[in-house]
C-alpha positions in Angstrom: 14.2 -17.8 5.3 16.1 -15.2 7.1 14.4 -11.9 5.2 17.2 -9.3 6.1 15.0 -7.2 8.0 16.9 -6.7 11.2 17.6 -2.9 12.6 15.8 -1.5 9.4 13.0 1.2 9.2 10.1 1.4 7.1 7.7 4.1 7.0 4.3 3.0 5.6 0.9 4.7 5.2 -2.5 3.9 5.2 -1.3 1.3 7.4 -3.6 1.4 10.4 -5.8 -1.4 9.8 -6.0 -3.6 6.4 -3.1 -4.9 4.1 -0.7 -2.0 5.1 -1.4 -2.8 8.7 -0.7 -6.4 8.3 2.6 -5.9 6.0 3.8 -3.6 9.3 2.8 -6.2 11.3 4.8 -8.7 9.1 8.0 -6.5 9.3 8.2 -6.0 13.0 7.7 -9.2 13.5 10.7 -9.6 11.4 12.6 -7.7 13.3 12.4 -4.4 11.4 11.0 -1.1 12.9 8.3 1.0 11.4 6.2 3.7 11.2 2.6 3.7 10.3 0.3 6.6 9.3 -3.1 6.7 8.5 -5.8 9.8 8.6 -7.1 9.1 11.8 -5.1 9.5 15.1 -7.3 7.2 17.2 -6.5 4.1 14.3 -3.0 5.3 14.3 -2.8 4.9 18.3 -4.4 1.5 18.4 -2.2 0.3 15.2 0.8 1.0 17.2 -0.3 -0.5 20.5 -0.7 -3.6 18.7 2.5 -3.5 17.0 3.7 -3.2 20.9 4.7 -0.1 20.4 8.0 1.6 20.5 10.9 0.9 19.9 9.0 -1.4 17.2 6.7 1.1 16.3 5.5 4.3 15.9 2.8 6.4 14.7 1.7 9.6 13.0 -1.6 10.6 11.5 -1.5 12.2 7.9 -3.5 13.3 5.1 -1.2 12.2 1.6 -3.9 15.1 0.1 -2.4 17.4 2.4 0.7 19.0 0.8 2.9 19.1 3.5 2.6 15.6 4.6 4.9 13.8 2.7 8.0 15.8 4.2 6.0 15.5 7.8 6.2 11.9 7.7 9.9 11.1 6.2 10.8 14.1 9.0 9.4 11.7 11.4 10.2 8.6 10.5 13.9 9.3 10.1 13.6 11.1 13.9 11.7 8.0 15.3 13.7 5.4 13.2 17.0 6.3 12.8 17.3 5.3 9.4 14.7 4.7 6.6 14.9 1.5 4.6 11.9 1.8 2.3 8.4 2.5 2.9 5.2 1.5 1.5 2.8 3.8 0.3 -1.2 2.9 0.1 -3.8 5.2 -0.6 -7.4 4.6 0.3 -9.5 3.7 -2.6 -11.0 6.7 -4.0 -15.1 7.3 -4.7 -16.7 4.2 -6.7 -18.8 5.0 -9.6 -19.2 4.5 -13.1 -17.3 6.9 -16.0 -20.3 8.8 -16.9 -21.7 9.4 -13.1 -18.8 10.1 -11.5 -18.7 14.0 -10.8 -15.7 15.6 -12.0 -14.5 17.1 -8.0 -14.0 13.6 -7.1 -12.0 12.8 -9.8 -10.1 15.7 -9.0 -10.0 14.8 -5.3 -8.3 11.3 -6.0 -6.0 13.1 -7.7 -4.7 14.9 -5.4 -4.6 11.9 -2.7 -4.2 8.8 -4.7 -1.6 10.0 -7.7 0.0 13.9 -5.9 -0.2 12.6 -2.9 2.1 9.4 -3.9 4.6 11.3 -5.7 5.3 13.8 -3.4 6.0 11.0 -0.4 8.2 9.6 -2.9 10.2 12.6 -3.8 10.3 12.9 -0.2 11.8 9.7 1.1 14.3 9.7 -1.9 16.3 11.8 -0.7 17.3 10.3 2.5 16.8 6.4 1.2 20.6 4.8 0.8 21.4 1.7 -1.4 19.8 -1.2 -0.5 16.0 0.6 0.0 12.8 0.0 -1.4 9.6 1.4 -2.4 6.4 -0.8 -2.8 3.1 1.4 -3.9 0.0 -0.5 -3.1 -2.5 -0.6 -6.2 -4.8 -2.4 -7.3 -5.5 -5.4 -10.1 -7.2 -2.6 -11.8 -3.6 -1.7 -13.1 -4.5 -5.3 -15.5 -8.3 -4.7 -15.8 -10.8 -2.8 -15.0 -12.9 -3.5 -12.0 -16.9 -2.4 -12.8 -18.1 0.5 -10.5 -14.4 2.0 -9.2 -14.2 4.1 -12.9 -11.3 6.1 -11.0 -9.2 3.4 -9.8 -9.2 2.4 -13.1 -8.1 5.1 -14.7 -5.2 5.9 -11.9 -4.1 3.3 -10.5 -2.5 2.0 -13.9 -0.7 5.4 -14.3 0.7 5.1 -10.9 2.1 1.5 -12.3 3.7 2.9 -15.2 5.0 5.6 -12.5 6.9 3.2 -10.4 8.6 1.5 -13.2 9.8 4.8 -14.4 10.9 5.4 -10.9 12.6 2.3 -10.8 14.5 3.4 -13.9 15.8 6.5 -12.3 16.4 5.3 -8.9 18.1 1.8 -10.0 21.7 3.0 -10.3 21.4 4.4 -6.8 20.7 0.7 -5.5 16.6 2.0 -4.7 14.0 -0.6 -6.0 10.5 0.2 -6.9 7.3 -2.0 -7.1 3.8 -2.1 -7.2 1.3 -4.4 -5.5 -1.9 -5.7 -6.9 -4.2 -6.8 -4.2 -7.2 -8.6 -5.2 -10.3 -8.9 -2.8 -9.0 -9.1 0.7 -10.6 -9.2 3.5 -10.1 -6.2 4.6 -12.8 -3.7 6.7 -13.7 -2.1 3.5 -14.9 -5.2 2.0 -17.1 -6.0 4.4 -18.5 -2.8 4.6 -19.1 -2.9 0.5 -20.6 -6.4 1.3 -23.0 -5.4 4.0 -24.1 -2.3 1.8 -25.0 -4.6 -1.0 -27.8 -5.9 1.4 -26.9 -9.4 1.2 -23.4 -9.7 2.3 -23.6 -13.6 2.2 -24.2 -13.6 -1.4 -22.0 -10.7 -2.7 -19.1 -13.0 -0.9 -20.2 -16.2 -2.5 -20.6 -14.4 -6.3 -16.9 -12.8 -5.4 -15.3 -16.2 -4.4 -17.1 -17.9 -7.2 -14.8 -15.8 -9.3 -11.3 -16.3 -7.8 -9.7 -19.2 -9.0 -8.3 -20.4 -5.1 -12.6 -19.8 -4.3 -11.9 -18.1 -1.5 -11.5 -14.0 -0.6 -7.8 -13.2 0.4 -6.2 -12.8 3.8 -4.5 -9.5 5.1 -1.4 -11.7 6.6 -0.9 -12.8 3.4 -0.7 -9.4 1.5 1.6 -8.7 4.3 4.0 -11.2 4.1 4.6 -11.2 0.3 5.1 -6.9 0.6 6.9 -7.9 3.4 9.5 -9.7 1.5 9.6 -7.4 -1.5 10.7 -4.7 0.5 13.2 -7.3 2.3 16.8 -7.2 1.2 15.9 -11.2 0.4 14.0 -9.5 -3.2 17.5 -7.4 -4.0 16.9 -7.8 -7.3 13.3 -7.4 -8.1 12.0 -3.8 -8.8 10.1 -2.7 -11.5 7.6 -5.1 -11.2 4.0 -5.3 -10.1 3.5 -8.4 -8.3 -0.6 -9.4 -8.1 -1.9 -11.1 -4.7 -5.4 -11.7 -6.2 -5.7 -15.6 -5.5 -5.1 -15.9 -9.6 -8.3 -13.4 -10.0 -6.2 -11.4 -13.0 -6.2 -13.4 -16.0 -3.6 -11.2 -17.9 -0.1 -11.6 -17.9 
């Protein structure tokens, strides 16, 4: 299938290593350029080299907490890019911990990053996003159910859900879709660090792949390639959604 993604520009954060570096990954070698950003400037530099750098890609390191980051990286994008097709924005998961333990500066930290952070790239890249663009916020499948031990992912990531549908309200008669994702357990650098902090990283995997009805953890790539395709012209008419990537993990509807 011939995605559409020829001459277009994305601009994507948290994208240096994990699912948002394999969806960049998945769009250049598409054809479509990008940008990716993550906090630190060394991952940034080594994401791009990878992505063979320009005029595929290009980099820029950014805090989302930071308030004037958001117009920082659509001012770069669209200088780097030309144009700005979509972008997908992915914010690192916040502090784990239970309701009760969790202190209440962290909770304000994620916040800021997580849910401020989000909407101010948004309101940022709508501005110069034409018909035919899209907007894919990477969440979690804690927007369905609650994951034990990440208390604030729980209680934001289904907020920033709800968010993106009414985004995709206001920005449907201007042509601009909006989606979530829902990864499930990917193996991603994170997970493996959880894993090895449990003290028996063997076991923690088997319990967690015990659990997922395809009994086996996910794959970056193929995150990638299904965000890939949502932000694609191919998905024209799919916004408003959150699509899961879990392996079948989320037993809701």
């Amino acid at each position: 299938m011939d995605l559409g993604l020829g001459g277009r520009g994305y601009l994507l954060t948290g994208a240096s290593r994990g699912v948002g570096y394999a969806t960049a990954r998945a769009l250049v070698d598409d054809g479509a350029r990008v940008l990716v950003s993550s906090r630190s400037s060394e991952s940034v530099d080594a994401a791009v080299a990878s992505l063979g750098g320009a005029p595929a890609a290009f980099g820029l390191s950014a805090d989302l907490a930071s308030s004037g980051a958001a117009d920082e990286l659509v001012t770069t994008a669209t200088a780097e890019l030309g144009r700005v097709d979509g972008a997908l924005v992915s914010v690192g998961g916040p502090r784990p911990g239970s309701v009760l333990d969790t202190d209440e500066a962290d909770w304000r930290d994620a916040v800021d990053s997580v849910l401020l952070g989000t909407i101010r790239l948004v309101k940022a890249l709508v501005p110069v996003l034409g018909e035919g663009a899209a907007i894919g916020l990477v969440l979690s499948t804690s927007v369905r159910q609650p994951i034990g031990h990440l208390a604030i992912s729980n209680g934001l990531r289904p907020g920033l859900a709800m968010t993106a549908k009414a985004l995709a309200d206001e920005l449907g008669p201007r042509g601009i879709r909006v989606f979530g994702l829902l990864p499930g357990t990917i193996a991603t650098d994170r997970i493996t660090d959880i894993e090895a902090a449990s003290g028996e990283p063997a076991a923690m995997r088997a319990r967690t792949e015990a659990g997922i009805p395809l009994r086996r953890v996910g794959r970056p790539e193929e995150f990638g390639k299904v965000a890939a395709f949502a932000l694609s012209p191919a998905a024209s008419y799919l916004t408003g959604v959150m699509i899961p990537v879990d392996g079948g993990i989320t037993r809701s509807l």
